[in-house]
C-alpha positions as CSV (number, residue, x, y, z in Angstrom):
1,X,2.4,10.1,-15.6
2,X,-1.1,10.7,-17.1
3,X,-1.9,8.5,-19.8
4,X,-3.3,5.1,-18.9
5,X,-5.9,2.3,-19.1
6,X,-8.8,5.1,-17.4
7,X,-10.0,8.3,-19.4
8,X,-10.2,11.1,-17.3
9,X,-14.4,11.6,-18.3
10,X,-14.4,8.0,-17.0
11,X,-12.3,8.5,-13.7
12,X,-14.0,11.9,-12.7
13,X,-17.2,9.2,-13.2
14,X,-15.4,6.9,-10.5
15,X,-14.8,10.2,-8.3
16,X,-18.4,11.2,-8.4
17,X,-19.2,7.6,-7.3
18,X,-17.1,7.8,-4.8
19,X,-18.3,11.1,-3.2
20,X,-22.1,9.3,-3.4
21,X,-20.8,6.6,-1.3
22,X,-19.2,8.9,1.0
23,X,-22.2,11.1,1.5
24,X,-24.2,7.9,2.4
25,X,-21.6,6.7,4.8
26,X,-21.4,2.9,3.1
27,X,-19.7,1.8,-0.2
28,X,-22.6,-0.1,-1.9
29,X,-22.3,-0.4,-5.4
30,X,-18.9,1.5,-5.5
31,X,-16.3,-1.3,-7.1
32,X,-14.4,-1.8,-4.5
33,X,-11.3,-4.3,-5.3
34,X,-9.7,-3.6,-2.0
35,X,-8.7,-1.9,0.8
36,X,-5.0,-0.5,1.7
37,X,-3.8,1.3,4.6
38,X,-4.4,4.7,3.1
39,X,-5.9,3.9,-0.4
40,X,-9.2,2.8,-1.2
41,X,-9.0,0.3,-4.4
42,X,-11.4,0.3,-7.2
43,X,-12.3,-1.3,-10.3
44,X,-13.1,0.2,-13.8
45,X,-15.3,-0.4,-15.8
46,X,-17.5,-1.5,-12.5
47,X,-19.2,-4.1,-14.3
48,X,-15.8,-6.2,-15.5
49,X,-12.8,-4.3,-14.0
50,X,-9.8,-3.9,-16.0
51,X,-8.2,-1.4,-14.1
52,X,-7.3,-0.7,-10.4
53,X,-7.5,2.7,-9.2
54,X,-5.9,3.3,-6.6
55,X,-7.3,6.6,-4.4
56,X,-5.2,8.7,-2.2
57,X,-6.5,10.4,0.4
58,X,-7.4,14.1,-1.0
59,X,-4.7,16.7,-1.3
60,X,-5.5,20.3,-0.2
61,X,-4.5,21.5,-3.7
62,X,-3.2,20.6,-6.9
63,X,0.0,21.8,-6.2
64,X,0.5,18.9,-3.4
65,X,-1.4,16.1,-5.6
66,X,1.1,17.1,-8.2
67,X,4.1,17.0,-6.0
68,X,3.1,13.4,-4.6
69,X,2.1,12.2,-8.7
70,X,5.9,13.1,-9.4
71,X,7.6,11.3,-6.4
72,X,5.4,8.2,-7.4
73,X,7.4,8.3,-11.3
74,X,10.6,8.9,-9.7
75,X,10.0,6.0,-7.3
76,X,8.4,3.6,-10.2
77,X,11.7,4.6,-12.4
78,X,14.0,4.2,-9.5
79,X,12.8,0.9,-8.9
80,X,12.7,-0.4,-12.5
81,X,16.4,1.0,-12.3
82,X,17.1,-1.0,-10.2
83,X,16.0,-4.0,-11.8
84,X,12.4,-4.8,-10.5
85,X,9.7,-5.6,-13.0
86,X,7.0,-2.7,-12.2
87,X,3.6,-3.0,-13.3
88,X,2.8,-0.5,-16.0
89,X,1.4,2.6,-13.7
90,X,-0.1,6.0,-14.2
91,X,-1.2,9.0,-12.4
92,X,-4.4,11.0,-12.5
93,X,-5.6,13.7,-10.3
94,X,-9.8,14.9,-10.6
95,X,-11.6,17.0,-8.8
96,X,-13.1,16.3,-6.0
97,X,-15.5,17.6,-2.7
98,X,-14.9,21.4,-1.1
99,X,-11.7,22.5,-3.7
100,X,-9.5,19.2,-3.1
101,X,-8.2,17.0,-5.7
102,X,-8.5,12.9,-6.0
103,X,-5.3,11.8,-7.0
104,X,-5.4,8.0,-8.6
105,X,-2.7,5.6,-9.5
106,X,-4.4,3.6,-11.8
107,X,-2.5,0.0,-13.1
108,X,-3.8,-3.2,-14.7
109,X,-5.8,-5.6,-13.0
110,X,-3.9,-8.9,-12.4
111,X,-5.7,-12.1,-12.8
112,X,-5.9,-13.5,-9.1
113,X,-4.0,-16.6,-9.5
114,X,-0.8,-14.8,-10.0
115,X,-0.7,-13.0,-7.4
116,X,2.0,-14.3,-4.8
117,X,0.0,-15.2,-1.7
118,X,-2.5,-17.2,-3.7
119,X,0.5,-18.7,-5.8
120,X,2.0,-20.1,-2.6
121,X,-1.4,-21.6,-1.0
122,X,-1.8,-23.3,-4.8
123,X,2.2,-24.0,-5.4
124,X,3.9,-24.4,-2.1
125,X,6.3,-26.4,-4.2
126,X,7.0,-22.9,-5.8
127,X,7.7,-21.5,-2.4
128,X,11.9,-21.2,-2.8
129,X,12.2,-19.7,-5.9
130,X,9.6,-17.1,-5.0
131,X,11.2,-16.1,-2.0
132,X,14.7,-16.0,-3.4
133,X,13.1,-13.7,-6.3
134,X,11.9,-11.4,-3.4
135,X,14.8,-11.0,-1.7
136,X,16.9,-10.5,-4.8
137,X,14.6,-7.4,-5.3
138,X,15.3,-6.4,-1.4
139,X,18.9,-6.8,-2.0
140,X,18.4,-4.7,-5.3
141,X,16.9,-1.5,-4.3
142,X,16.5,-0.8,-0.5
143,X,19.2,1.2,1.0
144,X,18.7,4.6,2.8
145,X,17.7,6.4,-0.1
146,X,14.7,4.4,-1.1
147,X,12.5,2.4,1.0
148,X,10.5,-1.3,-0.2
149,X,6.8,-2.6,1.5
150,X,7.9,-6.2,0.0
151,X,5.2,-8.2,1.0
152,X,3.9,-10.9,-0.7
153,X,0.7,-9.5,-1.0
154,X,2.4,-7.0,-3.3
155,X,3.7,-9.7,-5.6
156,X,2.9,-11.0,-8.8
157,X,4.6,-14.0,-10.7
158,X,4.3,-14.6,-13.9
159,X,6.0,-17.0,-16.4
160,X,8.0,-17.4,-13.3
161,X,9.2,-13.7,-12.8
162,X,8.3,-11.2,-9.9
163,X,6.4,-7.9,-10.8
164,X,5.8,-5.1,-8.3
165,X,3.2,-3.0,-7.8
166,X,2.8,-1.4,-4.4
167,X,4.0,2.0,-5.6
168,X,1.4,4.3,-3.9
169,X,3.7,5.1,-0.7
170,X,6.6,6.2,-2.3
171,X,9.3,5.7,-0.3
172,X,12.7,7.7,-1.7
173,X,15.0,9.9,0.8
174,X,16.7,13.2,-0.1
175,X,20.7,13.2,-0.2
176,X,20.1,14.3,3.9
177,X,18.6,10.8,4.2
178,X,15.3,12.6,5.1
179,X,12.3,11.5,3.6
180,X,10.2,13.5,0.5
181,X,6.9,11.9,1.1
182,X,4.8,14.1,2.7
183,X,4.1,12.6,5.9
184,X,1.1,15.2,6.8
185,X,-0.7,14.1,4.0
186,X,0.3,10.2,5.5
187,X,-1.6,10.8,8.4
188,X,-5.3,12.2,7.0
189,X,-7.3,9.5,7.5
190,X,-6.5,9.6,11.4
191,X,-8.4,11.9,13.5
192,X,-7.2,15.8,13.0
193,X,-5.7,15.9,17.0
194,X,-3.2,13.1,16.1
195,X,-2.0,14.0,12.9
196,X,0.8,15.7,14.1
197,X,1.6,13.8,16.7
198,X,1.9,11.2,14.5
199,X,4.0,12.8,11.7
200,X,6.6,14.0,13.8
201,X,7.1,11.2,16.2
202,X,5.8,8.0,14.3
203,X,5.9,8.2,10.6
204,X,9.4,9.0,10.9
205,X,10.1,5.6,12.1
206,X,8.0,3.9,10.5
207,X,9.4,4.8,6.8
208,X,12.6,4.7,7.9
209,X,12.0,0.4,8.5
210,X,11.3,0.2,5.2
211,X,14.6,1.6,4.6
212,X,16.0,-0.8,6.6
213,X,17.1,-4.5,4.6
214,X,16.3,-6.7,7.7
215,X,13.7,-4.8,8.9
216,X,12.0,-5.4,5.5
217,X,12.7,-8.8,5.3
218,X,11.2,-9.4,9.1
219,X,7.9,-7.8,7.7
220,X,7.9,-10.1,4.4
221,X,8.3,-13.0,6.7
222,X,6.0,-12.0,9.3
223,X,3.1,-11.4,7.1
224,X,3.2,-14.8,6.2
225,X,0.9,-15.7,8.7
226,X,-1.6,-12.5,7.8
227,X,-1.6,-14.7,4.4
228,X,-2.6,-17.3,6.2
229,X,0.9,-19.0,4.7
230,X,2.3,-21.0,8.0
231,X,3.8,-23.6,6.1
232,X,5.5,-21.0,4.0
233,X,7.4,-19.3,7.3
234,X,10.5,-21.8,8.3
235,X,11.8,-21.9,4.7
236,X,11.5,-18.1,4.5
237,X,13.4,-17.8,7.9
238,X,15.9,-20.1,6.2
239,X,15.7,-18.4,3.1
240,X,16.7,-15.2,4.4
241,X,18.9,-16.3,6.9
242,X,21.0,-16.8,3.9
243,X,20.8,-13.5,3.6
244,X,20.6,-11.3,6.8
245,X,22.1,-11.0,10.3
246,X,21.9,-11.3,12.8
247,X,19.9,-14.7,11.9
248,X,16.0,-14.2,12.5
249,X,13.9,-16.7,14.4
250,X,10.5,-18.2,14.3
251,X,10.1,-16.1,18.0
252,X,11.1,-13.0,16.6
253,X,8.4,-13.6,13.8
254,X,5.8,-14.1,15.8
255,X,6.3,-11.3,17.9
256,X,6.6,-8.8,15.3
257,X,3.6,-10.0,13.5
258,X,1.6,-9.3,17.2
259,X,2.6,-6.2,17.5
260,X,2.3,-5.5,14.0
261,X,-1.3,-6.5,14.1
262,X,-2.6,-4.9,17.6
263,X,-0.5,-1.2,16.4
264,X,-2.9,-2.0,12.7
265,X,-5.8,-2.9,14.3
266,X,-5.3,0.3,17.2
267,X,-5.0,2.5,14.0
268,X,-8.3,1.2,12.4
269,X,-10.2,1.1,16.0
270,X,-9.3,5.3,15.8
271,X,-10.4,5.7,12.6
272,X,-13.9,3.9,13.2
273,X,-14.1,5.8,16.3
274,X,-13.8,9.5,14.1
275,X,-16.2,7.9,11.7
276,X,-18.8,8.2,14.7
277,X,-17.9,11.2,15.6
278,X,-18.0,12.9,12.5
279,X,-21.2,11.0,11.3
280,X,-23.5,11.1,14.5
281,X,-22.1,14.2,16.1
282,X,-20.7,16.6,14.4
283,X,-23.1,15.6,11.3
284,X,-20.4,15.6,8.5
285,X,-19.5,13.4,5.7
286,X,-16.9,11.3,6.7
287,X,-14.8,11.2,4.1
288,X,-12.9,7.5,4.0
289,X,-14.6,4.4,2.9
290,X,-13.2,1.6,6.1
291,X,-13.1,-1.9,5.7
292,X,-15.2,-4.2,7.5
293,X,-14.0,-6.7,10.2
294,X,-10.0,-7.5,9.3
295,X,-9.2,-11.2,10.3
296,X,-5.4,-10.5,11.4
């Protein structure tokens, strides 16, 4: 993928914006839209954004941003295969700091109101057909070979369809049922000792729950109350109870979405700590933008 809603003149702009912001340690006027677990979301044009673009961490070379750009357009085409309404996406890889590249996916920006969080806190009357859309798409694709982060929060629903578009973790397995995303490039934003640690003995695991259909549907239903969506929770349980077994239970919720928050929050705690590090001793540009306090 490489043409989109972003020129590459007006995304190496964005990237040179970026590597300001990083040099002075704080985001300032950067257009941030967002914050992911491993991307940094941004808005172009700055001044009325159109366009979210979505920055990786940096690949070594273009040979790896390449690689990941064309497991991201098998895993947008797998999905649409399998029946779920993508948003339109694109990849772009620029230059950036010391000989690494910035790759981007870059989609639309979707007017807040549709997105599926803040359609349920406006429409809880919309609640049922929502989730049942949801888990149709969990049903639809996830299976060993391709994994599924279906949480609301990357929903849309418009004219009373679902669209997807949490595409920058591509999750799609080999015919070994081993995983092709590159799970040492997964772990660069966590400090360089625990990297692989980390990618041999916890990334593993932690793609392969998103291959798992219950295991996806316990994390859709336990971020519910990250969304701040309690009243949303019982019929979801009964919603994919329908669904799943063994049967899932408001206990079992709750505790996942505890230690779901503390193993987030541990993560973020490590990466604030290298920040420090990097910044005040060592003296080096840290080279992640972090989010400010998270209410989980």
């Amino acid at each position: 993928m490489s043409d989109g809603p972003v020129s590459e003149h007006e995304l190496a702009a964005l990237e040179a914006r970026v590597h300001e912001a990083l040099v002075q340690g704080e985001a300032g006027t950067l257009p941030v839209l967002g914050y992911g677990e491993i991307t940094l979301v941004l808005g172009w044009p700055p001044e009325a954004p159109t366009a979210a673009c979505k920055r990786l961490p940096v690949f070594a070379d273009a040979t790896r941003a390449e690689a990941y750009g064309t497991l991201v357009t098998e895993y947008v085409e797998h999905l649409r295969a399998g029946g779920l309404d993508v948003l339109p996406t694109s990849w772009h890889t620029v230059p950036a700091a010391h000989g690494t590249v910035a790759g981007y996916v870059v989609q639309p920006v979707l007017p807040e109101a549709t997105l599926v969080p803040r359609v349920l806190a406006d429409t809880p009357e919309q609640a049922r057909a929502v989730l049942d859309a949801v888990l149709d798409a969990v049903d639809a694709v996830v299976d060993p070979s391709c994994g599924l982060d279906a949480q609301l929060s990357n929903w849309a629903w418009r004219d009373s369809r679902l669209t997807y578009f949490d595409v920058t973790t591509p999750m799609l397995s080999d015919a070994a049922g081993r995983t092709r995303l590159d799970l040492a490039h997964m772990g660069t934003p966590l400090p360089a000792p625990l990297r692989p640690v980390l990618a041999r003995f916890a990334f593993p695991g932690i793609v392969a729950a998103y291959h798992d259909r219950r295991t996806v549907v316990v994390d859709l239903v336990g971020n519910l109350l990250k969304e701040r969506l309690d009243h949303v929770v019982d019929e979801a349980i009964a919603a994919a109870n329908r669904r799943v077994t063994p049967s899932l239970t408001r206990g079992e919720i709750d505790r996942w979405y505890a230690g779901n928050a503390r193993m987030w929050e541990a993560l973020l705690r490590l990466r604030r700590a290298d920040r420090w590090w990097q910044r005040r001793v060592r003296r080096r540009t840290y080279p992640f933008l972090l989010p400010g306090a998270i209410d989980r």
